[in-house]
C-alpha positions in Angstrom: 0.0 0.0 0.0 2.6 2.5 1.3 4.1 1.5 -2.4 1.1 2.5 -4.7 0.5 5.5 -2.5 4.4 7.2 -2.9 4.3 6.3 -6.8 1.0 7.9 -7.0 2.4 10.6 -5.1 5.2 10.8 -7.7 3.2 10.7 -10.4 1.1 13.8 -8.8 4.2 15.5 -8.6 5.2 15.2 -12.2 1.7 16.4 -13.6 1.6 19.8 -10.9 5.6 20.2 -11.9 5.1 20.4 -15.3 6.4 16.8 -16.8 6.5 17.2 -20.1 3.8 15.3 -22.1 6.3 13.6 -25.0 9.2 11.7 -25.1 10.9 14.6 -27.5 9.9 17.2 -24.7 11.1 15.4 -22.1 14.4 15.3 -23.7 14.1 19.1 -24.8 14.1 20.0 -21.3 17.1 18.0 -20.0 19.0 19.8 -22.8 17.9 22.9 -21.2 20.0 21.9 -18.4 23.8 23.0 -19.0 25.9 19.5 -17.5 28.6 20.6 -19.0 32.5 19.2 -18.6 35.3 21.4 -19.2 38.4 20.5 -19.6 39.2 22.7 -16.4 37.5 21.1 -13.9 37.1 24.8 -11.7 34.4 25.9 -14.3 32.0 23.1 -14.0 28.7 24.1 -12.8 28.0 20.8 -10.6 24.9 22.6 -9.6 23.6 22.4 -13.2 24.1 18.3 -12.2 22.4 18.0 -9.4 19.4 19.9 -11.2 19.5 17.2 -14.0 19.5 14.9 -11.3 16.7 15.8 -9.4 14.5 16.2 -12.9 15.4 12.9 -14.3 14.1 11.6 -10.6 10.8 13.8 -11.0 10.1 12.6 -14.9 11.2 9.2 -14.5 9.0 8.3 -11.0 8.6 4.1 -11.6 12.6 4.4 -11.8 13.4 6.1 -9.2 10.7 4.8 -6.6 10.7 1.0 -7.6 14.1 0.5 -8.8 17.2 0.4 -6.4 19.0 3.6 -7.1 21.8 5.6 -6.1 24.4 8.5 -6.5 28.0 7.9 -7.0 30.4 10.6 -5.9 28.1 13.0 -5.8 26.4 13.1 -9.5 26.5 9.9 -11.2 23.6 7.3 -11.2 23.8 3.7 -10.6 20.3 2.2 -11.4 19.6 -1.7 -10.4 17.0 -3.8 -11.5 16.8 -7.2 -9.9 15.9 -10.1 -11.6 13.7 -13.2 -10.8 16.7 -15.9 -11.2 19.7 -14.6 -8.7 21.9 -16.9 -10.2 22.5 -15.3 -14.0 24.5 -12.8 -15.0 23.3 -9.4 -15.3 23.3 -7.3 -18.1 24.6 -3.4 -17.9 23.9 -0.2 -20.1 25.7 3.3 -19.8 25.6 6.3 -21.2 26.7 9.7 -19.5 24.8 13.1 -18.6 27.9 15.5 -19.2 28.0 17.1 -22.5 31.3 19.3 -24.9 30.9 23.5 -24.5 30.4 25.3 -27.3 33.3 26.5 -29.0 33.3 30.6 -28.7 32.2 32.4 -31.5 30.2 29.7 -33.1 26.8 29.8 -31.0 25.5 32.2 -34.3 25.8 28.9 -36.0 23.5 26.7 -35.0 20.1 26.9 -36.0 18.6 27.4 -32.6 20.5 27.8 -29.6 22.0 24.7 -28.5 21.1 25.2 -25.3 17.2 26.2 -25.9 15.8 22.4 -26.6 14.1 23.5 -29.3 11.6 20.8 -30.9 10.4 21.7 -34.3 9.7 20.6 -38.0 10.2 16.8 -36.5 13.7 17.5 -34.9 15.2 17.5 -31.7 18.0 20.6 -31.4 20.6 20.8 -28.7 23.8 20.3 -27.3 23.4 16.3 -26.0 20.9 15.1 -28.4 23.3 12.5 -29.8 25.6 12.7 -27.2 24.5 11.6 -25.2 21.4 12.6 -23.5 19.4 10.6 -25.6 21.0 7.4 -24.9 20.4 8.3 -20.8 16.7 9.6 -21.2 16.1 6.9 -23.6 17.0 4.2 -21.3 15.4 5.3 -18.9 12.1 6.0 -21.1 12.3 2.1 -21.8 12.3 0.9 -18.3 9.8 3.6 -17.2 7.4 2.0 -20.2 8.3 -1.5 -18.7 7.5 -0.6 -15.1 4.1 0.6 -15.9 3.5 -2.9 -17.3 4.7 -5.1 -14.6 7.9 -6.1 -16.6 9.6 -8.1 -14.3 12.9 -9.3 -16.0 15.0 -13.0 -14.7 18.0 -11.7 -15.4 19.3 -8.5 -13.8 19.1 -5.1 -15.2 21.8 -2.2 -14.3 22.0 1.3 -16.0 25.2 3.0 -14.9 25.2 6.8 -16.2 28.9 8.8 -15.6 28.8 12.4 -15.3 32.0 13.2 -16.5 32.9 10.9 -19.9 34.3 13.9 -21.9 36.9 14.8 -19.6 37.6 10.8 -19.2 35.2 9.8 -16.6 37.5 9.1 -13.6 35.4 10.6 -11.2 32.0 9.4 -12.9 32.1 5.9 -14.8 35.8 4.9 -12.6 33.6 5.7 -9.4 31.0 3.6 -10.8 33.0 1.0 -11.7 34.4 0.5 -8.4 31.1 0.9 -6.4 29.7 -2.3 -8.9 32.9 -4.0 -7.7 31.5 -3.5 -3.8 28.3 -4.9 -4.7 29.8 -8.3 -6.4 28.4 -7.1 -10.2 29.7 -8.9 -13.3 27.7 -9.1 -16.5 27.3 -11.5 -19.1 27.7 -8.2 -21.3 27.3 -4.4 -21.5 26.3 -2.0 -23.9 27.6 1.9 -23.9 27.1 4.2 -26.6 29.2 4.7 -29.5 27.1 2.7 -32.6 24.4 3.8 -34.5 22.4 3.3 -37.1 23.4 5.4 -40.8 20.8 5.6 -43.4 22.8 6.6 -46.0 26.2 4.1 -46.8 27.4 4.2 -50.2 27.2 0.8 -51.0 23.7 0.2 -49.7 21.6 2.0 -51.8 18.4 0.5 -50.3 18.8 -0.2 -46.4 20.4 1.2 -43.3 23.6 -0.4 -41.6 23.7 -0.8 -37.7 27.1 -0.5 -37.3 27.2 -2.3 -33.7 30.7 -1.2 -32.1 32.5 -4.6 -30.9 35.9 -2.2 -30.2 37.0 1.2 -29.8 40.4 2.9 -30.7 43.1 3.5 -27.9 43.5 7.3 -26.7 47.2 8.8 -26.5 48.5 12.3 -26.0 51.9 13.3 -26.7 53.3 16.3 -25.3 56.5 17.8 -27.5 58.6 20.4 -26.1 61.4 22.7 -28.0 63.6 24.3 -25.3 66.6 26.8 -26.5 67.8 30.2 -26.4 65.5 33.2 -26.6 65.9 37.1 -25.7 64.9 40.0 -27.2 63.6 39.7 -30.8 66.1 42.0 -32.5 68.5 39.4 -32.1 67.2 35.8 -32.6 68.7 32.7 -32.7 69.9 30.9 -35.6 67.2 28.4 -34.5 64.3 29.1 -32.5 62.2 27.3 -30.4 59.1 27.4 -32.0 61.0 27.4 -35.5 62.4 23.6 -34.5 58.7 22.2 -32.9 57.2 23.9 -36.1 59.3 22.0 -38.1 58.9 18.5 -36.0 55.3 19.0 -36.5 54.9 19.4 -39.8 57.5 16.2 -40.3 54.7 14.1 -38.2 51.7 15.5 -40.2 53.7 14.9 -43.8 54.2 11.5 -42.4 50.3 9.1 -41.1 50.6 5.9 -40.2 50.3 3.1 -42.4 46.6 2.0 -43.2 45.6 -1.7 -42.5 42.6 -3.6 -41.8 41.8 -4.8 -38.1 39.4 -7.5 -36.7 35.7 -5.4 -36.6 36.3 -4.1 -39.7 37.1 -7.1 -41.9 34.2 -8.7 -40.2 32.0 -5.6 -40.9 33.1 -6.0 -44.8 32.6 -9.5 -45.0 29.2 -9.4 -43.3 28.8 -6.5 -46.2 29.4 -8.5 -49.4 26.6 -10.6 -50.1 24.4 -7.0 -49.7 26.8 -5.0 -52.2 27.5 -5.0 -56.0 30.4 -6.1 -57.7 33.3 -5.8 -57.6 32.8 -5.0 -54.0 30.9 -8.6 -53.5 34.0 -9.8 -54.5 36.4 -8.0 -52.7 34.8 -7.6 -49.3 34.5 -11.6 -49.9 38.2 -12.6 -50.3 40.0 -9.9 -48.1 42.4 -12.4 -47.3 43.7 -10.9 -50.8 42.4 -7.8 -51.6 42.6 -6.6 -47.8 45.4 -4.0 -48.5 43.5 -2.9 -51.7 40.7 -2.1 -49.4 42.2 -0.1 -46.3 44.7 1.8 -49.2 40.9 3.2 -50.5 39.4 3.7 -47.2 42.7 6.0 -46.8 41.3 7.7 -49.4 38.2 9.2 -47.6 38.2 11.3 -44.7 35.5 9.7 -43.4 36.4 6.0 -43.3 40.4 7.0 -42.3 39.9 6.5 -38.9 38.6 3.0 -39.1 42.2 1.9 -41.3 44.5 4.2 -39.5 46.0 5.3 -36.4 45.4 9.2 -37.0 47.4 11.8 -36.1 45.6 15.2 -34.9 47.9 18.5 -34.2 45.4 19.9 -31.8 47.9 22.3 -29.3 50.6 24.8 -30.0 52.1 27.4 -27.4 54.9 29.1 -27.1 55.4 33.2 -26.3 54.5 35.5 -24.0 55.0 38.8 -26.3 56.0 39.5 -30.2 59.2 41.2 -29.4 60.4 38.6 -27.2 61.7 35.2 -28.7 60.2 32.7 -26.7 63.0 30.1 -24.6 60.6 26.6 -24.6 57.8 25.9 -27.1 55.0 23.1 -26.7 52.6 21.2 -28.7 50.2 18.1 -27.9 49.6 15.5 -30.9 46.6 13.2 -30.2 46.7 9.8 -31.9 43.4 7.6 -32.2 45.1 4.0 -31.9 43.3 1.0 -33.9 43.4 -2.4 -31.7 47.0 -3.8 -31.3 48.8 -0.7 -31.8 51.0 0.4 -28.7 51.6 3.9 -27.3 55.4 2.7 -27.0 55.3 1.8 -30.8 53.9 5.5 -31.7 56.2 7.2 -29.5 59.0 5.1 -31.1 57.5 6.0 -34.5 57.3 9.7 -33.8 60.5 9.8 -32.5 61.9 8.7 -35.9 59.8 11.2 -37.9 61.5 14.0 -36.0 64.5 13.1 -36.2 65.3 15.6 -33.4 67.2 14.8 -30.1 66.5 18.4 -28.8 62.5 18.1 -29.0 61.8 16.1 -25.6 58.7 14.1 -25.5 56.4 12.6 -22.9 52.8 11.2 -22.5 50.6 10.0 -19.8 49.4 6.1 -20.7 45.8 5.4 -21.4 44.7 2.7 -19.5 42.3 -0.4 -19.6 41.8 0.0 -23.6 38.6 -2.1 -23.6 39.5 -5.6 -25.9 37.3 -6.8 -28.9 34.7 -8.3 -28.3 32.5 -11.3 -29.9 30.5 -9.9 -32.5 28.9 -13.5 -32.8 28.3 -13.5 -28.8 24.5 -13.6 -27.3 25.0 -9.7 -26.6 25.7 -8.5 -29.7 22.7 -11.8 -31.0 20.6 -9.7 -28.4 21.7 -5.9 -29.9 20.6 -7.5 -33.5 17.5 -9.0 -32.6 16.2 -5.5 -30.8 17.9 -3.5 -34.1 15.4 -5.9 -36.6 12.7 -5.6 -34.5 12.2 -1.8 -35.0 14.2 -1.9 -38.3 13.5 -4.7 -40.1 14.8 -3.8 -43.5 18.5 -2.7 -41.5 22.1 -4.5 -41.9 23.5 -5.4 -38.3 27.5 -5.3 -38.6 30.0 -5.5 -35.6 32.3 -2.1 -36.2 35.0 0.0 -34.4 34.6 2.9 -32.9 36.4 5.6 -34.0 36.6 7.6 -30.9 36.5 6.6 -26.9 34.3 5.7 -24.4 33.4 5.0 -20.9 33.8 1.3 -21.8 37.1 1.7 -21.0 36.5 1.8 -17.0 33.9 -1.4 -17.0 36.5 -3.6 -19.0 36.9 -5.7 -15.3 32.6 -6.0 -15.0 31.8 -7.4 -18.3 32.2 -10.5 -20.5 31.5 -8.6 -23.7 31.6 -4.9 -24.0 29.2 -3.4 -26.9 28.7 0.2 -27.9 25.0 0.8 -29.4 22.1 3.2 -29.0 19.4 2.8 -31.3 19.6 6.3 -33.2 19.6 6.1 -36.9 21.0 9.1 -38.7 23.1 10.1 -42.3 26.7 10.6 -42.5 26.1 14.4 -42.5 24.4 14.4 -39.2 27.0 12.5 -37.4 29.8 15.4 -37.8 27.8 17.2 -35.5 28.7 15.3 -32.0 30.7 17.5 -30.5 30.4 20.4 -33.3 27.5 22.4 -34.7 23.3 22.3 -34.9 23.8 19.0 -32.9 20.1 17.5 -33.3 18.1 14.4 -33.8 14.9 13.6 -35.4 11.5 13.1 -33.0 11.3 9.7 -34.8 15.0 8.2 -34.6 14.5 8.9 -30.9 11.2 7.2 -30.7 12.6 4.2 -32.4 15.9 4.8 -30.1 13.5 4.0 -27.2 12.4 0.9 -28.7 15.4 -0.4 -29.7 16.4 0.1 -25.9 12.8 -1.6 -24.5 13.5 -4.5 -26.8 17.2 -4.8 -25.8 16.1 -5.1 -22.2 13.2 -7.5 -22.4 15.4 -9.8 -25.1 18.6 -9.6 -22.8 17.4 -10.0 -19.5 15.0 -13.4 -20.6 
């Protein structure tokens, strides 16, 4: 009784509080809420958290009053869902509440503010519509749905959401991590977010891939430093500092890694061929001897680089304090994107060579726990595929890499399998704005998102 009278009570709440009527207004107003990460961690706005917090609590009352749920250090949510058999395996998903600042001077840019939530014309506009509100309000949109029908899953159910991925999420998915470790948690597999359905792949002229990430690419930062005489501008030195890191960098730009194809992408292509023409059939089919043919084109394209290559990104340059003065040290960070197998100690070895330069030092801090490939023929990734048809029948389900980085990396202890999905299908164009400009999603990808991730719950906790 006392049950049934707090959830009505919740529920009562919700309507005099305003709870938005629709799943795309629900998720317009948690864009509203600025859960921003910057890099320096002095100009978060945790208060901005704790009000996500407390509205995700007010819109989502079956969650938070039935389920067993909890803050972890301070702003991140572990969610648990017990099931009816205690001896299986539970089954985690993530996602993360913290989104990217805009980059100053580009807020004219965007066709609404991207902090306004806007919702019109059948879109979705806002910083964290792809990444990655949706994947934590659509989660918790499926097991609000499920709650209100009784849904009692036999296997467990856990939702883990960082607050703090895009600064590396050591204070939001690490702190999770650990407090799952207290409890005793390990799952027969995890999903996080990364994949995505695209509607619009080259080769598939008539259906949509769901590119199902079974890996993700290492992280590594290296930090260059020039050091050498400096003084007053009217008489510089032969060679200056920022003269010899200039010309170190351009040396590693002139000079990319080698492409090559790893695991998740040979099995993506080879999953590919039957659904392509020729000659792709064919070569996607015999990569054993076309396989160098293959990643040389995808070197071709900026957009399918990243899955043949480790890149190299010249993101940082500084060095002087005033134009007349030549400057005594000089420092730039290179960011590499590492495909599975490649080592930080091979890249700095590699680098090292380009330069060519004994007087350039270098250092980097190691990126730990690089989450492993996993089994793209495994009954998560079965489970991912089933829920992808169910919604989107006519859609190609392929394991892939992803390109970029995850919170994976910090649940790579807790899981059999780690997978990287949410349910959003979008074109090739739309995807280029995570983490840029007029970040949006469509009012039905969303929806769909939501039933992808009802489907994934009901098929993977049986």
């Amino acid at each position: 009784m006392y049950r049934i009278i707090a959830l009505a009570g919740a529920l009562l709440l919700g309507q005099v509080q305003g709870v938005a009527a629709s799943p795309a207004d629900r998720l317009a107003e948690a864009l509203r809420i600025r859960t921003i990460s910057y890099q320096q961690r002095a100009q978060i706005d945790y208060g901005e958290f704790q009000r996500l917090n407390d509205y995700l609590r007010q819109t989502y009352p079956r969650v938070f009053s039935e389920l067993q749920v909890e803050l972890v250090n301070d702003y991140s949510l572990l969610i648990r869902w017990d099931g009816s058999d205690a001896d299986l395996k539970p089954i985690l998903f993530t996602a993360h509440t913290d989104v990217v600042p805009i980059e100053p001077g580009t807020e004219g840019d965007w066709e609404h503010p991207p902090f306004d939530g806007v919702v019109t014309g059948g879109r979705i506009f806002g910083r964290g519509t792809l990444d990655d509100k949706m994947g934590v309000l659509g989660l918790l949109e499926a097991a609000e749905q499920l709650l209100s029908e009784g849904f009692v899953p036999r296997r467990g159910i856990v939702m883990a959401f960082g607050h703090d991925e895009e600064i590396s999420g050591k204070e939001g998915a690490a702190a999770l991590a650990a407090r799952m470790k207290e409890l005793g948690l390990h799952f027969q597999w995890m999903v996080d977010e990364g994949g995505m359905l695209i509607s619009d792949v080259p080769l598939l002229t008539d259906r949509p891939m769901a590119m199902v990430n079974v890996a993700e690419k290492g992280y590594l930062t290296l930090t260059l430093v020039a050091s050498g005489a400096g003084g007053h501008s009217s008489n510089p030195p032969k060679i200056s500092t920022i003269g010899r890191l200039s010309n170190a960098m351009a040396r590693i730009e002139a000079n990319p890694f080698e492409p090559r194809l790893v695991g998740p992408v040979q099995a993506m292509l080879e999953i590919l061929a039957p659904h392509v023409k020729q000659p792709e059939s064919f070569v996607f089919d015999h990569l054993w001897l076309t396989s160098g043919l293959v990643a040389h084109r995808m070197d071709q394209r900026r957009l399918t680089i990243p899955f043949v290559r480790t890149t190299t990104a010249l993101t940082m340059f500084n060095a002087g304090v005033k134009e007349n003065v030549v400057p005594q040290r000089a420092e730039a960070r290179v960011n590499f994107r590492l495909l599975p197998g490649d080592k930080p100690e091979i890249v700095v070895d590699y680098i090292r060579g380009v330069i060519d330069d004994p007087e350039i030092e270098i250092s980097y801090d190691p990126w730990e726990n690089v989450p492993p490939i996993s089994d793209h023929q495994g009954v998560g990734f079965q489970v991912i595929g089933e829920a992808v048809t169910a919604v989107y029948p006519e859609a190609l389900v392929t394991p892939s890499l992803l390109t970029a980085t995850t919170d994976t990396r910090h649940y790579v202890e807790l899981a059999d399998d780690l997978y990287r999905f949410h349910g959003v299908m979008m074109d090739s164009g739309q995807a280029s704005s995570i983490h840029g400009t007029n970040e949006f999603i469509t009012v039905e990808s969303y929806e769909k998102s939501i039933a992808v991730a009802r489907r994934m719950m009901e098929l993977g906790s049986r």
